[in-house]
Structures are given as C-alpha cells and as structure tokens.
C-alpha positions in Angstrom: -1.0 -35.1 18.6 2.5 -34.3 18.2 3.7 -30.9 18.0 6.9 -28.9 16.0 9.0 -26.1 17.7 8.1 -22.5 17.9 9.4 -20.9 15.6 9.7 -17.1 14.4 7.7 -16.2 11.1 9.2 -12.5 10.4 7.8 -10.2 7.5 11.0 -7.9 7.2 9.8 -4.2 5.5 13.3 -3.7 4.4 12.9 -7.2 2.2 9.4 -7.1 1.5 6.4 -5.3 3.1 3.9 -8.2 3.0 5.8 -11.7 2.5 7.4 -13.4 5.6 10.8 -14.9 5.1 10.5 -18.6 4.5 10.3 -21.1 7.3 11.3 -24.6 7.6 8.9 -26.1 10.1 11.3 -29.3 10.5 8.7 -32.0 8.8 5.5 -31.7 6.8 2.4 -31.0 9.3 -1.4 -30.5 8.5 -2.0 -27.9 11.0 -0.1 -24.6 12.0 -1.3 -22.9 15.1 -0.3 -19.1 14.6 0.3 -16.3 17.1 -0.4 -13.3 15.6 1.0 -9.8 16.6 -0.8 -6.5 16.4 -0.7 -5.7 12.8 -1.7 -3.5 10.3 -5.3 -4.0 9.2 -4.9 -6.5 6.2 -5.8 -10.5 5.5 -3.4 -13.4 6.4 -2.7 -16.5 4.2 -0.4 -19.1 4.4 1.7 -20.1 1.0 3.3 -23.2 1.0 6.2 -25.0 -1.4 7.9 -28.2 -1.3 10.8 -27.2 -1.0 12.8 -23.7 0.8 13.8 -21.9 -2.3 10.5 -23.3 -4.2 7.6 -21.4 -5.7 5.0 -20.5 -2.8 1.7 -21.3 -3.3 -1.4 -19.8 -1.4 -3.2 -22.8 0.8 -6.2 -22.4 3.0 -8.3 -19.1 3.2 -7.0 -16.0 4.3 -8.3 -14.6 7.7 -8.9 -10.7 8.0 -7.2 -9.2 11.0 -8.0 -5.7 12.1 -5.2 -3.3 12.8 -6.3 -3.0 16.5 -6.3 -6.6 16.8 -3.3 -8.5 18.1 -2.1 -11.0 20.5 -3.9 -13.9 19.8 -4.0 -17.5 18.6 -5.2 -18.6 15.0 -5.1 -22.2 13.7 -4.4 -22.9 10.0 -5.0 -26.3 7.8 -1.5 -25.9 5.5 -2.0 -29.6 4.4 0.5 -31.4 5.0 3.3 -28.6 3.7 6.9 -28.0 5.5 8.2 -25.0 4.0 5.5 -22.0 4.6 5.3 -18.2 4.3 3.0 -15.7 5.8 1.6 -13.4 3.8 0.0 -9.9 4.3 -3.0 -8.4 1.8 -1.7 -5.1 2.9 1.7 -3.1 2.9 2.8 -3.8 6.8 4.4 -0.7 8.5 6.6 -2.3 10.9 8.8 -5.4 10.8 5.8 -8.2 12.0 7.1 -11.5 14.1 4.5 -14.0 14.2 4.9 -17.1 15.5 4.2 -20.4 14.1 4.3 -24.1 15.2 3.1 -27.7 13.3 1.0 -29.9 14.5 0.2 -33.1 13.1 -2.1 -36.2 14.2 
C-alpha cells in the first residue's frame, strides 16, 4: 500500500457553503481515507475531475453524517481520480477542514 500526504480539504462559507475548495492529491489514487470534523448534519460525497479547474463529477455514494458526529475516520473508493472535492448536502455553518489522504495498491 502506498500512501499520499495529508492534506487539508476546507469548505470555506464565505466561497461556498457546501463545496470544498479543490485539492490536488499529488497522483491519481483509488482510495481516500477521510477525517471528518464535527459538522452540520448533512451527506458527504466526493466529486472528482481530471484536471484542477475541470468539471467535478460526483463518484462513490454519499455517507450521511449527523451534526453531533465528528472526529472520525471514513474511507472513500474515488477511482482512480487526483483532483477531488468534498461536498456537503446541506448549507455548513462554519468553515469545515477535513482531512484527506490517497492511498493506492
């Protein structure tokens, strides 16, 4: 298994209250562990694009996080994708860091 950096996923609410800011994880992976924060109650999904400034599309299945909920691990299947996004199904009331890392086989 080789492993990617830890890197900081941030949705911003002054930019947009449910999409991260793109990250570049470095090289394409097939899975992205993600450490998720307290949140407000909404789903999680991962968007991926092939390039930084490309369209995002949604891969994987979203995972439902309540708002109580925080400060623990998730792993996504993204596919083989190096430019990702987190995204929120709900309006987040505070700036949200998550972190992210790629792993591959």
């Amino acid at each position: 298994m080789i492993a990617g950096s830890w890197l900081d996923c941030t949705i911003t609410i002054a930019t947009s209250t449910t999409v991260s800011a793109a990250v570049d994880l470095g090289r394409q992976f097939e899975t992205l562990i993600v450490l998720i924060p307290t949140i407000t109650s909404s789903t999680l999904a991962c968007h991926g694009a092939s390039t930084i400034g490309g369209t995002y599309y949604p891969i994987g299945n979203g995972n439902t996080i309540a708002a109580s909920t925080g400060g623990f691990a998730d792993v996504w299947d993204i596919g083989g994708f190096q430019f990702i996004k987190i995204v929120a199904g709900t309006a987040q009331e505070a700036n949200e860091t998550f972190k992210v890392c790629g792993v591959r086989s």
